[in-house]
DOMINU-732024 format. One line per field, with one value per residue: x, y, z of N, C-alpha, C in turn; residue in three letters; residue number from 0. Coordinates in nm, 3 decimals. Layout:
n.east <- [X	...]
n.north <- [Y	...]
n.up <- [Z	...]
ca.east <- [X	...]
ca.north <- [Y	...]
ca.up <- [Z	...]
c.east <- [X	...]
c.north <- [Y	...]
c.up <- [Z	...]
code <- [ALA	...]
pos <- [NUM	...]
END
This chain:
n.east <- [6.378	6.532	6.344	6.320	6.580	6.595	6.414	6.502	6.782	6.649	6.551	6.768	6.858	6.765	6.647	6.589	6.393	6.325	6.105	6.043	5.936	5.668	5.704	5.730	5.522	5.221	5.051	4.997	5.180	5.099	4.878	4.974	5.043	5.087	5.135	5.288	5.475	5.635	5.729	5.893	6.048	6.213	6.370	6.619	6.702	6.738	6.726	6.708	6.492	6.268	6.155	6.154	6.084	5.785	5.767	5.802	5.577	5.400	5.487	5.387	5.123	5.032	5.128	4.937	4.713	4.788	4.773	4.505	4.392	4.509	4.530	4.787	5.111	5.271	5.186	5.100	5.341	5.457	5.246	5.387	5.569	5.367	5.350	5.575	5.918	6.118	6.412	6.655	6.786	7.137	7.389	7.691	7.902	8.259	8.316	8.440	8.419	8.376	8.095	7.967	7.995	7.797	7.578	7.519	7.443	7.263	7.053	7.017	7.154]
n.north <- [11.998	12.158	12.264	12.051	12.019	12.248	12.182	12.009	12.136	12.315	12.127	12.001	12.151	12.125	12.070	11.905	11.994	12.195	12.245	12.412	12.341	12.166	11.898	11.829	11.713	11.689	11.792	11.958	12.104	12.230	12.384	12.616	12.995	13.311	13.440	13.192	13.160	13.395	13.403	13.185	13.312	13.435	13.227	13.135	12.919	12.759	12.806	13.111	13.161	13.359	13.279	12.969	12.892	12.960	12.820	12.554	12.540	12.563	12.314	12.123	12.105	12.103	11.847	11.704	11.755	11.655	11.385	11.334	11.363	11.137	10.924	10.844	10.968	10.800	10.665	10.855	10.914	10.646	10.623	10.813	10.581	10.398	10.219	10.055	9.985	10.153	10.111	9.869	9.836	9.790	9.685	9.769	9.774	9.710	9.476	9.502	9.793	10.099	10.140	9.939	9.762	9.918	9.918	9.642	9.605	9.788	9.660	9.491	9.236]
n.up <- [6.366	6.568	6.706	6.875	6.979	7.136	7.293	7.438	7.572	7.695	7.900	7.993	8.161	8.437	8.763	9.078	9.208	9.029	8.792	8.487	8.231	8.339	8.356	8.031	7.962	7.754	7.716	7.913	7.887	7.633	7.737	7.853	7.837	7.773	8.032	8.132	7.956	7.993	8.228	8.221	8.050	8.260	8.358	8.501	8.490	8.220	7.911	7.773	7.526	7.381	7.089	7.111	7.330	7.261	7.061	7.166	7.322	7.108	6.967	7.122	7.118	6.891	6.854	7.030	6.828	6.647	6.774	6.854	6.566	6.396	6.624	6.730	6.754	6.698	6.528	6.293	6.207	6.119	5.908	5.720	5.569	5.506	5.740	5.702	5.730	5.593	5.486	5.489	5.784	5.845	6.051	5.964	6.133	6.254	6.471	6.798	6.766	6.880	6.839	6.739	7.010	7.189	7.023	7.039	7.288	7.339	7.187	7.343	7.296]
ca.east <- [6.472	6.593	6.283	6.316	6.720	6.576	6.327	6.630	6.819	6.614	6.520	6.911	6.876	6.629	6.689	6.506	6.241	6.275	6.059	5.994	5.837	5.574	5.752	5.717	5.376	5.258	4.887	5.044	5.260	5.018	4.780	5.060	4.961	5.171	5.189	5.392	5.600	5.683	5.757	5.991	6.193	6.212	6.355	6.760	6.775	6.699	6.775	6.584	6.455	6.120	6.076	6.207	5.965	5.670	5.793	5.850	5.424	5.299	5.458	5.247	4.961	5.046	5.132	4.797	4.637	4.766	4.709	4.324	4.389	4.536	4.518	4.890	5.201	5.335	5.091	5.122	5.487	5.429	5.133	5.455	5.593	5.298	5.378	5.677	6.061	6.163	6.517	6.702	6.895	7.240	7.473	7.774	8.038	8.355	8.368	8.534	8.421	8.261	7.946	7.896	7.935	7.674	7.481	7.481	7.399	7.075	6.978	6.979	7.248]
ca.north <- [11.938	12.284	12.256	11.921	12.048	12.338	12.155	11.918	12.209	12.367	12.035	12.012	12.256	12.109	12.051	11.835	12.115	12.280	12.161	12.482	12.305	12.088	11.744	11.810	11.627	11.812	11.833	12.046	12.225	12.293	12.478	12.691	13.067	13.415	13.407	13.084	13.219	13.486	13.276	13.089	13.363	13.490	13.177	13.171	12.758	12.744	12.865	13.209	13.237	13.350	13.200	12.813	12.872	12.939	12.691	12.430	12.537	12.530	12.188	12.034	12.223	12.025	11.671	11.696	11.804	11.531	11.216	11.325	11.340	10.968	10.798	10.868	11.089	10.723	10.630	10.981	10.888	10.506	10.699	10.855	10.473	10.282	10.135	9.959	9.997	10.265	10.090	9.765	9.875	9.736	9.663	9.734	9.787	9.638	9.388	9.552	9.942	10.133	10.183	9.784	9.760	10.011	9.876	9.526	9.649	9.815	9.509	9.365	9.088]
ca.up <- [6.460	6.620	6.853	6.941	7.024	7.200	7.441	7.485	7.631	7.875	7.954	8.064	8.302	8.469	8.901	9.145	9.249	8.942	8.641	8.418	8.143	8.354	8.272	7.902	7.934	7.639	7.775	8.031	7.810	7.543	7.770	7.893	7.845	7.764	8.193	8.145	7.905	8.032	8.357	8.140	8.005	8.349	8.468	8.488	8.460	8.112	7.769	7.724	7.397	7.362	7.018	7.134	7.446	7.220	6.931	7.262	7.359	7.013	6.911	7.201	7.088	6.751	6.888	7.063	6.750	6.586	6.836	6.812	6.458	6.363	6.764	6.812	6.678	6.608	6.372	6.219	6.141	6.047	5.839	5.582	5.493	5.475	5.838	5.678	5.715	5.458	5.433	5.568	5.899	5.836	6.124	5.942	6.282	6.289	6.602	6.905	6.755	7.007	6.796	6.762	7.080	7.245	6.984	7.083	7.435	7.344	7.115	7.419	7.248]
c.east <- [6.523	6.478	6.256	6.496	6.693	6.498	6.444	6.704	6.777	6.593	6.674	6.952	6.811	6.722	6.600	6.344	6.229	6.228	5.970	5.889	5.757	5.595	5.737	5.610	5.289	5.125	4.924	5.114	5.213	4.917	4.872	5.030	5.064	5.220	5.309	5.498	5.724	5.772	5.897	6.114	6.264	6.295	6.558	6.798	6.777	6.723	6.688	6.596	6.350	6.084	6.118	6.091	5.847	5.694	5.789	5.655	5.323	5.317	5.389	5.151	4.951	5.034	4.980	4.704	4.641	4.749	4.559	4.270	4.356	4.540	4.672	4.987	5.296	5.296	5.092	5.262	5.517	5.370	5.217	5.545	5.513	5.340	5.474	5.784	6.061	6.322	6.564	6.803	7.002	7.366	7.622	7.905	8.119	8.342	8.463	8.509	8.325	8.107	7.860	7.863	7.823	7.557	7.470	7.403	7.269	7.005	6.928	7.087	7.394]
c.north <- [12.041	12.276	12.166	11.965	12.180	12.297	12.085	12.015	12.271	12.246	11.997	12.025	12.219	12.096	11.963	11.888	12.201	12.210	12.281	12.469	12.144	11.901	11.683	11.662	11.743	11.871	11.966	12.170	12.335	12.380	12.650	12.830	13.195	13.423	13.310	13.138	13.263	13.478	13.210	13.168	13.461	13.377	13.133	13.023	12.734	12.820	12.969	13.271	13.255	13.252	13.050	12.810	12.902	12.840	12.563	12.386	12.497	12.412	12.119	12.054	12.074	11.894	11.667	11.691	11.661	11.393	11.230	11.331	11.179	10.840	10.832	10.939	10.949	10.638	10.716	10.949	10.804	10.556	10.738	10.735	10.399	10.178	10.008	10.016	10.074	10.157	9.948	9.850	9.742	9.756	9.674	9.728	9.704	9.576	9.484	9.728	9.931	10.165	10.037	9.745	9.816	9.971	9.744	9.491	9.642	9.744	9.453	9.207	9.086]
c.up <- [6.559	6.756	6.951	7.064	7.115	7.372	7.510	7.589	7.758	7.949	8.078	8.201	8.416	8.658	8.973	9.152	9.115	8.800	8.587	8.331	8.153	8.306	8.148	7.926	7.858	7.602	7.834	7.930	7.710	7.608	7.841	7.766	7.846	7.876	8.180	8.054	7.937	8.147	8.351	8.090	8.122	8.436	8.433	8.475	8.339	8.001	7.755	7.611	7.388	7.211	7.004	7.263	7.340	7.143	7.050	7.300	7.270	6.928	7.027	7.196	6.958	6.752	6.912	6.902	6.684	6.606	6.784	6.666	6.364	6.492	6.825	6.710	6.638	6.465	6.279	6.181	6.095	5.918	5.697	5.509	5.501	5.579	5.787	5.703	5.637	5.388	5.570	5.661	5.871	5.958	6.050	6.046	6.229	6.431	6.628	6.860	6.845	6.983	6.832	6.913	7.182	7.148	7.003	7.212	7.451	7.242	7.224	7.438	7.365]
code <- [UNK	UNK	UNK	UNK	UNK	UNK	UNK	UNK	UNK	UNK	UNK	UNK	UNK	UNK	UNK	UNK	UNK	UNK	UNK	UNK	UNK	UNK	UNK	UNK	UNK	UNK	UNK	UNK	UNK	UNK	UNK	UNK	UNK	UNK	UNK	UNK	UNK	UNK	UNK	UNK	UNK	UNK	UNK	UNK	UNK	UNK	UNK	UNK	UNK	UNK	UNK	UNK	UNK	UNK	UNK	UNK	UNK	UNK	UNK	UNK	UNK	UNK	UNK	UNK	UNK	UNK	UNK	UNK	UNK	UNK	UNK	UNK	UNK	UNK	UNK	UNK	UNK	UNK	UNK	UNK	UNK	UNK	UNK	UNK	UNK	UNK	UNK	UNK	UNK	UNK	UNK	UNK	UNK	UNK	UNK	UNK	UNK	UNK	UNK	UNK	UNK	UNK	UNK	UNK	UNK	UNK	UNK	UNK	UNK]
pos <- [0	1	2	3	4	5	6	7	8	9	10	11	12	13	14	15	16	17	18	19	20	21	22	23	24	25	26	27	28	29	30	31	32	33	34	35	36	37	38	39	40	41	42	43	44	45	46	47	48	49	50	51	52	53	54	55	56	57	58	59	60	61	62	63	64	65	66	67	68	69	70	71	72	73	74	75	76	77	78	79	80	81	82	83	84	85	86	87	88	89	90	91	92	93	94	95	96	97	98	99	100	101	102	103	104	105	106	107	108]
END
């Protein structure tokens, strides 16, 4: 989760003209190259850690690895419950809390 919270970050930073990490399209990202790195920890919009910029290069290295593996990285995650639910999602909210509602929102309801 730390590199998911890491890409999140530089992602942050991000500016109109400036897109460090190639629109986290992870084709793009994964071919990215000690140059890019280096690029990266050189670049003052963004979080410079070298090992969150390689951990950010070599999980798209990985995703990749694993679409051509199982077809997609959501089937690879369906793949650890037997493409079922693990557990009933329970709405418990109180009416009028601010969780129920933001969740009624993105229901759609």
């Amino acid at each position: 989760m730390g590199d998911v919270a890491a890409m999140t970050e530089m992602r942050r930073c991000e500016w109109a003209d400036h897109d460090p990490l190639a629109g986290f399209g992870p084709r793009r990202v994964a071919r990215f190259g000690a140059s890019d790195a280096q690029r990266l920890m050189n670049d003052e919009g963004i979080v410079r850690n070298r090992a969150k910029i390689e951990a950010a290069i070599l999980n798209a290295r990985c995703l990749l690895d694993a679409q051509r593996e199982v077809g997609s990285f959501d089937s690879l995650l369906w793949g650890f419950v037997g493409g079922e639910q693990a557990c009933r999602l329970v709405d418990d909210h109180v009416r009028g809390c601010f969780r129920a509602s933001r969740g009624a929102a993105s229901a759609g309801r």
